[in-house]
C-alpha positions in Angstrom: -45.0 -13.1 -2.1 -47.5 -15.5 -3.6 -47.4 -19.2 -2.7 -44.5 -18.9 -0.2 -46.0 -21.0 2.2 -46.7 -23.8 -0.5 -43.4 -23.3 -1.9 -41.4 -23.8 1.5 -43.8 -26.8 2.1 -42.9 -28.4 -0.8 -39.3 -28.5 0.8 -40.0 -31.1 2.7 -37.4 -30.2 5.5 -40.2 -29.2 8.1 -41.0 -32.7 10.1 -43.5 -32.2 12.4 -43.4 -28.0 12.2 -40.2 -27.5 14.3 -37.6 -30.2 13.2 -35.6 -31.3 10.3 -35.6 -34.9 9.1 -32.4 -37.1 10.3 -31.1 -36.5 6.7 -31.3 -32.9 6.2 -27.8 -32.6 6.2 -26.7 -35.0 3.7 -30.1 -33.5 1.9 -29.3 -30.3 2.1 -25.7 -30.3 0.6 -27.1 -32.5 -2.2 -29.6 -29.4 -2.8 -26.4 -26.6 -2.3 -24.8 -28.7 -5.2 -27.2 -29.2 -7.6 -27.3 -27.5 -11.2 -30.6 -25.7 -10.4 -30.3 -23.4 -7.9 -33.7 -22.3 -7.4 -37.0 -24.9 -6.8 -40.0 -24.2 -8.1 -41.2 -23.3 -11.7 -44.4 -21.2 -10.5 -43.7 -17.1 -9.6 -42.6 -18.3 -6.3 -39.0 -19.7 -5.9 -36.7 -20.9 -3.3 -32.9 -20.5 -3.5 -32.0 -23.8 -2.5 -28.4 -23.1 -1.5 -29.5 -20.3 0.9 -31.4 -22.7 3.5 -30.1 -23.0 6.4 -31.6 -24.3 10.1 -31.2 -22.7 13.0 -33.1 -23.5 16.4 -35.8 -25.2 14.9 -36.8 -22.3 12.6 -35.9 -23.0 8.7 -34.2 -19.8 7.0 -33.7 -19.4 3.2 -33.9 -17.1 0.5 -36.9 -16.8 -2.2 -38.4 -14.7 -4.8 -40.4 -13.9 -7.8 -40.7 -11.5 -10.5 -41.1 -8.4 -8.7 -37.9 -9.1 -6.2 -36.6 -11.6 -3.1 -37.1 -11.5 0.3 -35.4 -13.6 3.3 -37.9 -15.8 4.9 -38.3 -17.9 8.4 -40.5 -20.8 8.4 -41.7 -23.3 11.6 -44.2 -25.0 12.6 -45.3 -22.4 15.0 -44.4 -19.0 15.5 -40.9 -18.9 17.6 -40.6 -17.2 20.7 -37.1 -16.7 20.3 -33.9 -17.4 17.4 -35.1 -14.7 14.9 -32.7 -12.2 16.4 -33.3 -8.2 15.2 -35.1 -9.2 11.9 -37.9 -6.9 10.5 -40.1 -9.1 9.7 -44.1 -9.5 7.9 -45.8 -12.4 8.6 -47.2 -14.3 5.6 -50.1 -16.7 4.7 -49.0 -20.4 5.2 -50.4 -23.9 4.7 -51.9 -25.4 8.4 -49.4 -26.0 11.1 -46.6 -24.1 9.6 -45.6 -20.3 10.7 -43.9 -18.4 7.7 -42.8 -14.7 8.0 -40.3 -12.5 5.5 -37.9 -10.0 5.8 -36.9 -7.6 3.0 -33.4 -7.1 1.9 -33.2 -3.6 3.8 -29.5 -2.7 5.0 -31.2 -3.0 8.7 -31.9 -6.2 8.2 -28.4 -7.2 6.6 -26.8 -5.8 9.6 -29.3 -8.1 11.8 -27.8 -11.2 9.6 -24.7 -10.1 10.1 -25.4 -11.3 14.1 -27.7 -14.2 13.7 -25.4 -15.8 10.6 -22.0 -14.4 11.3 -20.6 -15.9 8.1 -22.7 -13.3 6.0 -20.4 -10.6 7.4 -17.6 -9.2 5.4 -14.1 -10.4 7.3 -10.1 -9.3 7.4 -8.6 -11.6 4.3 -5.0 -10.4 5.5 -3.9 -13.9 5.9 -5.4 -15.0 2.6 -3.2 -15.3 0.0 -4.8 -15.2 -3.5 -7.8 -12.4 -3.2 -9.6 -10.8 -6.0 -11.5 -7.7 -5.6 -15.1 -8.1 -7.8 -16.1 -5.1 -7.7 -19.9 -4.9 -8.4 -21.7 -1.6 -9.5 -25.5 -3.0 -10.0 -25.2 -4.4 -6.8 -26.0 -8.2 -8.9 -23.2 -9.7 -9.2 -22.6 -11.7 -6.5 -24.2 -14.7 -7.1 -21.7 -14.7 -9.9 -18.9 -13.8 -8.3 -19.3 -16.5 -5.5 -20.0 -19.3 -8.1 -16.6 -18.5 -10.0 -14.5 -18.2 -7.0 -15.7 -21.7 -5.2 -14.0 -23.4 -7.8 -10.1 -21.8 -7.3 -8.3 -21.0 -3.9 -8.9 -17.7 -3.8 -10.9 -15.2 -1.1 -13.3 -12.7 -3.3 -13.7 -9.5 -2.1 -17.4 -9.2 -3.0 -18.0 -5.6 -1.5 -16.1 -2.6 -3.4 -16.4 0.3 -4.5 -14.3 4.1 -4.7 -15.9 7.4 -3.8 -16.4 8.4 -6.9 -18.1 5.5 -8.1 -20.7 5.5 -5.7 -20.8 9.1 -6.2 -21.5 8.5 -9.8 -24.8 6.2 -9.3 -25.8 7.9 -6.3 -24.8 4.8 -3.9 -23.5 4.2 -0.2 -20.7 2.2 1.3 -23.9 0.8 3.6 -25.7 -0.2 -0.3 -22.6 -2.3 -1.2 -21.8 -4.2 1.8 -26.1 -4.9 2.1 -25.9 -6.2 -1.7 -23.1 -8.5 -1.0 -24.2 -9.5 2.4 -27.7 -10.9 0.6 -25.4 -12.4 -2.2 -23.8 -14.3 0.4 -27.0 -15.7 2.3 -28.7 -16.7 -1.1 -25.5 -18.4 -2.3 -24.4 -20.0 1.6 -21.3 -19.1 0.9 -19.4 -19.3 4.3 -15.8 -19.2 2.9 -15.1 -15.9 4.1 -15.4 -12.5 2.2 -13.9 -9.1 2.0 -15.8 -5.7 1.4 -13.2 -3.0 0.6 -13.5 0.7 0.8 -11.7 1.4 -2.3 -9.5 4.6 -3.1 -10.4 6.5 0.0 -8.3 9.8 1.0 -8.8 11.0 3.9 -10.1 9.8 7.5 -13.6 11.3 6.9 -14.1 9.1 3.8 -12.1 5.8 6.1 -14.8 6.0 9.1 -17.7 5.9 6.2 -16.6 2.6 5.5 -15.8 1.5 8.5 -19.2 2.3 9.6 -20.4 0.3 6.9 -18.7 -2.7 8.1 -15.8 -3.1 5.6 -12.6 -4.3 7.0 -10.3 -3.4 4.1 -9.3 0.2 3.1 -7.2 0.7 0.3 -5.6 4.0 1.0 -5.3 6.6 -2.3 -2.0 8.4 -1.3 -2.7 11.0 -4.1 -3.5 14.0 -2.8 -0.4 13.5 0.1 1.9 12.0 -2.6 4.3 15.2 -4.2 5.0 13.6 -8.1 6.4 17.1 -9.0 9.0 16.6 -7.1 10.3 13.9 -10.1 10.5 16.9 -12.0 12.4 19.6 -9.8 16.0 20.6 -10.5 19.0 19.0 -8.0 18.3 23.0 -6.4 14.5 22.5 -5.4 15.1 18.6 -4.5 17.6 20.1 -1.9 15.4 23.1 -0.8 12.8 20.7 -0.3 14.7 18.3 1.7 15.9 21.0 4.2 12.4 21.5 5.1 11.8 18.4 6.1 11.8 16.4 9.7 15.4 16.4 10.8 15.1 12.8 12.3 14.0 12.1 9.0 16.7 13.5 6.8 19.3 12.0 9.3 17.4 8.6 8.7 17.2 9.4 5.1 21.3 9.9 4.6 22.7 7.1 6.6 20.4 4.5 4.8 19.5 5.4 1.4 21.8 8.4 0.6 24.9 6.3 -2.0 23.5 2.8 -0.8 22.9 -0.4 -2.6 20.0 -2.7 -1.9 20.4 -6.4 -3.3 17.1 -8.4 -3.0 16.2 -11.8 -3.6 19.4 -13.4 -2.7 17.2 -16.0 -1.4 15.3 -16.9 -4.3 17.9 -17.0 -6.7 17.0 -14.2 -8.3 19.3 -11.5 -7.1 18.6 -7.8 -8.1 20.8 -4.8 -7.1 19.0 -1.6 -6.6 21.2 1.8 -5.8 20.1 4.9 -4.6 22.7 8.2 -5.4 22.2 10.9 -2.8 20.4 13.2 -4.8 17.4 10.5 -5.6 17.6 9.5 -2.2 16.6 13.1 -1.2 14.1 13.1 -3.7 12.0 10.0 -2.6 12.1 11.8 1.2 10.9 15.0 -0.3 8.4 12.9 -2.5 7.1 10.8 -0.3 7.5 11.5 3.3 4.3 13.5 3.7 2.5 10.1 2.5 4.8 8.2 4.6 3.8 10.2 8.1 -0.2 9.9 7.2 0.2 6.1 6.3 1.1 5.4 9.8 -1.6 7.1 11.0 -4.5 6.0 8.9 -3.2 2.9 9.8 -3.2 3.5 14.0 -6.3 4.6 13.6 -7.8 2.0 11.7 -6.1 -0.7 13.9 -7.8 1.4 16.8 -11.5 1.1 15.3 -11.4 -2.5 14.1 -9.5 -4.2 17.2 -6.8 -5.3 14.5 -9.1 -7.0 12.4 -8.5 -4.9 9.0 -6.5 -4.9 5.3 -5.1 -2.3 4.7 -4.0 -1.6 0.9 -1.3 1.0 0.1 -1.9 2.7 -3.6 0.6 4.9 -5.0 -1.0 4.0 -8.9 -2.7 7.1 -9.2 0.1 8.6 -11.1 1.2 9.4 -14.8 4.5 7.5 -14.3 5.0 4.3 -13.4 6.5 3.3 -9.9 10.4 3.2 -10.2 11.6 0.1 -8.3 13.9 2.0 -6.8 11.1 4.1 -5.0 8.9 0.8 -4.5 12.3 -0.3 -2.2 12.0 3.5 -0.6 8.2 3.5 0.2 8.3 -0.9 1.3 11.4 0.1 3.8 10.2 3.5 5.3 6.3 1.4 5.7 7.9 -1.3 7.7 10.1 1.0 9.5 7.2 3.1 10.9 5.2 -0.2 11.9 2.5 0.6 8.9 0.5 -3.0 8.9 0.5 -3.8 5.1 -1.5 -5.9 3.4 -1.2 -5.2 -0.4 0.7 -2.4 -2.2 -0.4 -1.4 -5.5 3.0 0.1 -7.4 2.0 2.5 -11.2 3.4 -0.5 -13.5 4.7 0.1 -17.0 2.0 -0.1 -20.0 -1.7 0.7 -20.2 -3.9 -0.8 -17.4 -7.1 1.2 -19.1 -10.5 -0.1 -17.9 -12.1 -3.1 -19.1 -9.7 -4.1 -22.0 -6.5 -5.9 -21.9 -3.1 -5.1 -21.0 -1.3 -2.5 -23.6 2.6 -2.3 -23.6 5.3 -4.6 -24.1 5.0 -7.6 -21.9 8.2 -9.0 -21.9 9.1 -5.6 -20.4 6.1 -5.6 -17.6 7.6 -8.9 -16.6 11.1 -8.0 -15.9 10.0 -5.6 -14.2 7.2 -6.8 -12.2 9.6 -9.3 -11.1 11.1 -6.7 -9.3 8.1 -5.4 -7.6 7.4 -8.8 -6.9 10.8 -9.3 -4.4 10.8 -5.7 -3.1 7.2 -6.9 -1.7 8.5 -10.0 -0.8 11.8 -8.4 0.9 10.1 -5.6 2.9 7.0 -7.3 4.9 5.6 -9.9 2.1 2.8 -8.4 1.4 0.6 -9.1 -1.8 1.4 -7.0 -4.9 -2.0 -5.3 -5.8 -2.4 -5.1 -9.7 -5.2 -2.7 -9.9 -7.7 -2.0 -13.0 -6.9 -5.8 -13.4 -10.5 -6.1 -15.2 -9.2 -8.6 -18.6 -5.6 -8.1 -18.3 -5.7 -11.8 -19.3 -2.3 -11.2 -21.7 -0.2 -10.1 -18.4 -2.2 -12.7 -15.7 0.5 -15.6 -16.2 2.8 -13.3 -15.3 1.7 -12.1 -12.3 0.5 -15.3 -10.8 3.9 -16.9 -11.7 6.1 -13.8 -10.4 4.0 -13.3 -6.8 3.3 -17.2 -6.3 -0.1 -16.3 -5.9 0.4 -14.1 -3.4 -1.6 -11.2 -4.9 -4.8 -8.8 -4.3 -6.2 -8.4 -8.5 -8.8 -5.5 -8.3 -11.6 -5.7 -10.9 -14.4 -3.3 -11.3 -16.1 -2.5 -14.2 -16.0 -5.8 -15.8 -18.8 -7.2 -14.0 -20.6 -3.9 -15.2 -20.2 -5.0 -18.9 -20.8 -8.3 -18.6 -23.9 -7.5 -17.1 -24.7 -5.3 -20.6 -23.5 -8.7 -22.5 -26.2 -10.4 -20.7 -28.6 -7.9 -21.9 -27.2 -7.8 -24.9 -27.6 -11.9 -25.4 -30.9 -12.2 -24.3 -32.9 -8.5 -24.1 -31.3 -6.9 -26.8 -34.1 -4.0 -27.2 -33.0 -3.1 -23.6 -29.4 -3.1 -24.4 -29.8 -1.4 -27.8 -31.5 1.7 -25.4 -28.7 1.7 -22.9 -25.7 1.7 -26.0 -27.8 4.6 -27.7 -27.5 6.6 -24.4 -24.2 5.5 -24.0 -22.9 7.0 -27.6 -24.0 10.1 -26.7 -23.1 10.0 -23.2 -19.2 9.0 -23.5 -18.0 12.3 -24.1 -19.1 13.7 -21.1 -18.0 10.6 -19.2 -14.2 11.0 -20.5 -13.9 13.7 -18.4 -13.0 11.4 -15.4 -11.2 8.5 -17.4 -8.2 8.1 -19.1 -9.0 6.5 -22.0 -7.6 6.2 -25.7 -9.7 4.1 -27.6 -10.7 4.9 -31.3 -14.8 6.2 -31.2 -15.0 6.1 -35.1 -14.2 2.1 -34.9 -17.4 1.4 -33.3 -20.0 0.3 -35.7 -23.1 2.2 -35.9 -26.2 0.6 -33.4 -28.8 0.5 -36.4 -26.2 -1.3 -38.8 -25.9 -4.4 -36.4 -28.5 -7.3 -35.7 -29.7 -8.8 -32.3 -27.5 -11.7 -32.9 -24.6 -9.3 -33.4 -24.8 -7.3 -30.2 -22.9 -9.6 -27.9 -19.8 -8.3 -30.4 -19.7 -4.8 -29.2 -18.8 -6.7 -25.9 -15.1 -7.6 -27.8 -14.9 -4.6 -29.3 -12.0 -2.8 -27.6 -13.6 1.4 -28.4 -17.0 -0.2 -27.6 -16.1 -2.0 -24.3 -14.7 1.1 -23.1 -17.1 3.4 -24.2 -20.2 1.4 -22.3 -17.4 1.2 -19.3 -17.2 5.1 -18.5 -21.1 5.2 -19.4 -22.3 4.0 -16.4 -22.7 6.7 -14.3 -24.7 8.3 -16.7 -26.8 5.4 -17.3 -27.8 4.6 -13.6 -28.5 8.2 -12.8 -31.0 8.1 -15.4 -34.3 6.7 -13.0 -36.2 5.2 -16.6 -33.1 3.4 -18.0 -31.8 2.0 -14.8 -35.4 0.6 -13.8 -35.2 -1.1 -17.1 -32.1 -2.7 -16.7 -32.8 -3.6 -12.8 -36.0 -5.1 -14.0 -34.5 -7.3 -16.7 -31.7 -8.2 -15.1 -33.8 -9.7 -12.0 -35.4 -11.6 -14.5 -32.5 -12.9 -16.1 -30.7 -13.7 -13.4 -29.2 -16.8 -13.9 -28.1 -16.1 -16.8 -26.3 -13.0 -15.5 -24.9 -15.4 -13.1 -23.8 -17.9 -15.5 -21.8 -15.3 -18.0 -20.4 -13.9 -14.6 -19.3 -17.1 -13.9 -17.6 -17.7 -17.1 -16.0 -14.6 -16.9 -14.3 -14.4 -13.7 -13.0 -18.0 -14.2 -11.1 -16.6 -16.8 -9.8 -14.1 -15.0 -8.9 -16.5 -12.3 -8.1 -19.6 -14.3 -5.8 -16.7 -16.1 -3.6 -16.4 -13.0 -3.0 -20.1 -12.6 -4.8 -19.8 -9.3 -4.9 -23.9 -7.8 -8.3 -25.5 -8.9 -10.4 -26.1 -5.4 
């Protein structure tokens, strides 16, 4: 990297090589909160926020058109504070010592120990979290600069299975983008890295290897929602083949019993379970039940207790019955299972990257409900998952879980990331919305989606100036949502969009910005 040496020089924070000037703290915050993030208008730039000094040695952040690298600058080369870094020493001005590390997953993990704060954490006693899900592995810087402004703890790390499996991405790729996100932003509030919708204990020690504390556990494939359907005769047949502890347990508390909830509050709600739907929640859910409390031994065994674990039963056609929610909160409680957030199926259309369809006065009564079962049975935060630009639902669920809530976002930072393209390289975006148009189809094989294809206005009937509308076109929106995969897996197109995206990267991070305080500001989360 050209002209680091200079570059760092210009700094002024080295004082006779190895020490910092008596005001480098109050000069270094003033830097952290200036407008410009970045000094220096040449090819070589230093993120200003990142620098940070540690045993004489001066650690930041730079880069220039091609990428960014970490770098270490003193006036001599140390013998020692530079921990497991990989590092390439660089050309540098007299008396100083400059080397640079590149952003390799070894040498996250090696910030990880010397900067501890760049490590994802446990947010289980956090109460307002937002999972920012990031597919380009870009968004951070975004993400960060949105959240410092509300009480909330972002979960800058996440990503399913079959996301990463669509782009051709690791658990190890996502926590080493957001841990370099971090570093460059000095963010030391405290971040989460979920391994989202995982199944099994296979997929759970992937991402537990990769250093993420939260897993949110997908319950589908252990979950029986046939048994909804199944005549009184097969709910009994079923029952009788289950644990006889279990269906002793089952009969004396839920068989014919009433459940009255926020008595507390004020806002009392009776919830009754007949014998026959009792039976049908054990047959239901009692295979999901037994694994819960093991995935969860087993991940309180790996991380020394230091996890979040997420409970999703929203993989489903229905929506969650609240009569169920009370079944599943009580039986999790009862077998010790260490909840953090429970994500409930809840009434409408939570389709990806548009806002909420169904009737809202409806989702509120009863959310409200989910809300006090959660409260009622362990307090744990209600998770509203594909929460990407629910906006017309977010009063309601800030107001109805007092903030205490986990909203899950994914592809939203992936379109916003084309609406950056799309405001300022629009040739690039033009090539990625072609590809997309004749991509979707294959694409809907994996999504649930029922927007209207025909709306969308033909690509060569709309100006540069226009493009930025396809962002608030609902069939459009979705249809470069479920595109993705296809677009990264092709090498050409995603170099493109890598390339241009580095280059406009503050202005990805300002539209990120924008965006998630929206979602944020949506909830009524407190202003910081």
């Amino acid at each position: 990297m050209k002209n680091l040496g200079t570059a760092i020089q210009s700094l002024g924070l080295l004082k006779g090589g190895t020490e910092l000037p008596r005001d480098i703290s109050d000069r270094l915050k003033s830097l952290a909160a200036s407008e410009s993030p970045r000094l220096g208008d040449g090819p070589t730039q230093i993120y200003l926020r990142s620098l940070v000094f540690r045993k004489g040695i001066l650690f930041g952040a730079a880069r220039d058109d091609q990428g960014k690298v970490l770098f270490c600058a003193a006036g001599e080369q140390p013998s020692s504070g530079l921990g497991e870094l990989r590092l390439a020493r660089q050309p540098a001005p007299e008396g100083m010592w400059v080397a640079t590390a590149e952003h390799s997953s070894e040498n996250a993990r090696a910030l990880h120990r010397l900067f501890p704060w760049t490590k994802p954490v446990s947010l289980r006693e956090k109460r307002t979290t937002i999972g920012m899900g990031d597919r380009l592995g870009l968004a951070t810087p975004g993400h960060i600069r949105a959240a410092r402004h509300y009480a909330v703890s972002p979960v800058l790390a996440q990503q399913s299975v079959r996301e990463n499996d669509f782009i051709g991405r690791t658990y190890e790729d996502v926590v080493t983008n957001a841990t370099w996100g971090v570093f460059q932003e000095g963010y030391r509030g405290g971040y989460g890295a979920d391994g989202d919708h995982l199944k099994n204990l296979a997929s759970i020690d992937v991402a537990l290897a990769a250093a993420m504390p939260m897993v949110t556990l997908d319950l589908t494939e252990v979950m029986r929602p046939e048994v909804a359907e199944w005549t009184p005769g097969e709910v009994e047949q079923g029952f009788s083949e289950l644990d006889g502890t279990f269906r002793q347990r089952v009969e004396a508390e839920y068989s014919g019993q009433t459940f009255t909830i926020g008595e507390s509050s004020g806002d009392e709600v009776s919830l009754s379970l007949d014998p026959l739907e009792a039976r049908r929640c054990a047959v239901m859910y009692g295979p999901a039940l037994a694994f819960s409390r093991e995935v969860n031994d087993y991940i309180d065994s790996a991380t020394g207790g230091a996890y979040d674990l997420e409970i999703s039963i929203d993989e489903t056609t229905t929506p969650t019955l609240p009569e169920h929610h009370l079944f599943i909160a009580r039986e999790l409680q009862h077998r010790g299972v260490l909840v953090n957030s429970l994500a409930p199926r809840f009434i409408g259309e939570f389709q990806k990257g548009v806002d909420y369809i169904g009737d809202i006065d409806e989702f509120e009564k009863q959310f409200r409900v989910h809300c006090l079962i959660a409260r009622e049975f362990g307090g744990y935060k209600v998770s509203v998952h594909s929460g990407s630009d629910k906006f017309a639902v977010f009063p309601v669920v800030g107001r109805e879980t007092g903030m205490r809530l986990h909203l899950k976002t994914s592809g939203t930072s992936w379109l916003e990331g084309l609406r950056t393209l799309a405001l300022y390289d629009p040739q690039t975006y033009r090539s990625i919305h072609a590809f997309a148009t004749e991509y979707y189809p294959t694409a809907l094989t994996h999504y649930h989606i029922t927007a209207d294809f025909d709306s969308i206005r033909p690509l060569d009937q709309v100006s540069d100036a226009e493009l930025p509308q396809y962002l608030e076109h609902v069939a459009a929106r979705q249809m470069l949502h479920i595109s993705y995969g296809g677009v990264l897996r092709n090498r050409a197109m995603a170099e493109r969009l890598y390339a241009s995206l580095h280059l406009l990267e503050e202005e990805h991070a300002r539209v990120l910005e924008a965006h998630f305080k929206r979602h944020i500001g949506g909830l009524g989360v407190p202003h910081t």
